[in-house]
C-alpha positions as CSV (number, residue, x, y, z in Angstrom):
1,X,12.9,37.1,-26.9
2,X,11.4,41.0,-26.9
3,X,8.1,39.4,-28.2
4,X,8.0,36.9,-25.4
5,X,9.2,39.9,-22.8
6,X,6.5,41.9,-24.0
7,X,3.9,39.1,-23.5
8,X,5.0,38.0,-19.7
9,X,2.9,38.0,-17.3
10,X,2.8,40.4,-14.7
11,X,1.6,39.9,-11.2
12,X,0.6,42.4,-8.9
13,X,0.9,41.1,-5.5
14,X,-1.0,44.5,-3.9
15,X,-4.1,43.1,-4.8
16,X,-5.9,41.1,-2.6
17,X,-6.2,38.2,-4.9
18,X,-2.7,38.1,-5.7
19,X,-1.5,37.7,-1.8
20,X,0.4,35.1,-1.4
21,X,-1.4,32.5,1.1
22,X,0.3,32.1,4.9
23,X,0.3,29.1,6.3
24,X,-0.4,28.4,10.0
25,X,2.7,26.2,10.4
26,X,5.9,26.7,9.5
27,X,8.1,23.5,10.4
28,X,8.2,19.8,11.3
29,X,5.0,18.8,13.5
30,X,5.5,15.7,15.1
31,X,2.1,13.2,16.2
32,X,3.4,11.9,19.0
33,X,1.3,8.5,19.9
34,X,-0.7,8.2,17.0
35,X,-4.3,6.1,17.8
36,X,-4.1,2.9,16.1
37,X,-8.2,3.8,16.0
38,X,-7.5,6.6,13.2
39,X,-4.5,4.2,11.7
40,X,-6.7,1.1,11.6
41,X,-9.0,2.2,8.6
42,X,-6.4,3.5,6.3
43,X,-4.5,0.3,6.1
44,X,-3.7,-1.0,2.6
45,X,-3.7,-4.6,2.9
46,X,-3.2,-5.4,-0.9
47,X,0.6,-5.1,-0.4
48,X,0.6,-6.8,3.2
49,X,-1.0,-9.9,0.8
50,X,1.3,-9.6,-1.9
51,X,4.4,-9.8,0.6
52,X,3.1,-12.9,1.3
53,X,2.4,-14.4,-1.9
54,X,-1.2,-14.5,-2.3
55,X,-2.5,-13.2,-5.1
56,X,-6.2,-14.0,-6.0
57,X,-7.6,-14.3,-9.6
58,X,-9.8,-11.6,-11.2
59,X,-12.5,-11.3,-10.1
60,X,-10.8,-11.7,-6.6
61,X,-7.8,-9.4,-6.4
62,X,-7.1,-7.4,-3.8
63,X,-8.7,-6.5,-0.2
64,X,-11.6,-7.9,0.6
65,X,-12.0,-9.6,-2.7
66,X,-9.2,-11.7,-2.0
67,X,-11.1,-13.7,0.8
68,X,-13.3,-15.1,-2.1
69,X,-10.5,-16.6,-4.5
70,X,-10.7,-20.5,-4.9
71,X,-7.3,-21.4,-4.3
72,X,-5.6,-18.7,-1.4
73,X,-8.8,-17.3,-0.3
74,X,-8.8,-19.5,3.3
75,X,-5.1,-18.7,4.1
76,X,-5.5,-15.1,3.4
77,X,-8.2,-14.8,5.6
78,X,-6.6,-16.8,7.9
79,X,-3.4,-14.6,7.7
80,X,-5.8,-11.2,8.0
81,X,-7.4,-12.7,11.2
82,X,-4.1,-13.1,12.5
83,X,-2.7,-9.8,11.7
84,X,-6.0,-8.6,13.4
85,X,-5.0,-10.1,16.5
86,X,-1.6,-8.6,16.7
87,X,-2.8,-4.8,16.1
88,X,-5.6,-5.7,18.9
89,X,-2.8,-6.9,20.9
90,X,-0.5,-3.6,20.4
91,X,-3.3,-1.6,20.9
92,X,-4.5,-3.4,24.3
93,X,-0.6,-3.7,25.9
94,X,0.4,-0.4,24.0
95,X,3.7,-2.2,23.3
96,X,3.8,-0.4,19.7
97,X,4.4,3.2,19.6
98,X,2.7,5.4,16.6
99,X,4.7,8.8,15.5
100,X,4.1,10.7,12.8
């Protein structure tokens, strides 16, 4: 235990590249009406698929891959079209709220 007391590190936080960073916020920030724009491209749709069941085969897992599979490939672009139309349709009416 002395050898390892001897041995600890010691900071010196008066140097200047020892001081501790500040950050600009302190506290909960709230987004308040998110765009769906700035939402829209970070979508995962793998698990959106999944939910419903379709899984391609390799090659074709996964978004946009999926599109190309043999056997589920027309419904899940079916199914993506449609979930398309809804986001358009929250974003047009605003009937969908975004908060962050």
């Amino acid at each position: 235990l002395e050898e390892a007391r001897k041995k600890a590190c010691v900071l010196d936080f008066t140097l200047p590249e020892n001081t501790p960073y500040t950050p600009n916020f302190i506290g909960t920030k709230v987004i308040d009406d998110f765009e769906f724009d700035d939402i829209e491209k970070a979508i995962d749709w793998n698990p959106f698929f999944q939910t419903w069941q379709l899984r391609g085969r390799y090659p074709n897992r996964g978004y946009p891959k999926i599109f190309n599979d043999e056997t589920v490939g027309e419904e899940a672009k079916k199914l993506f079209d449609d979930a398309q139309k809804m986001l358009a349709q929250f974003k047009e009416k605003k009937s969908l709220k975004l908060v962050a």
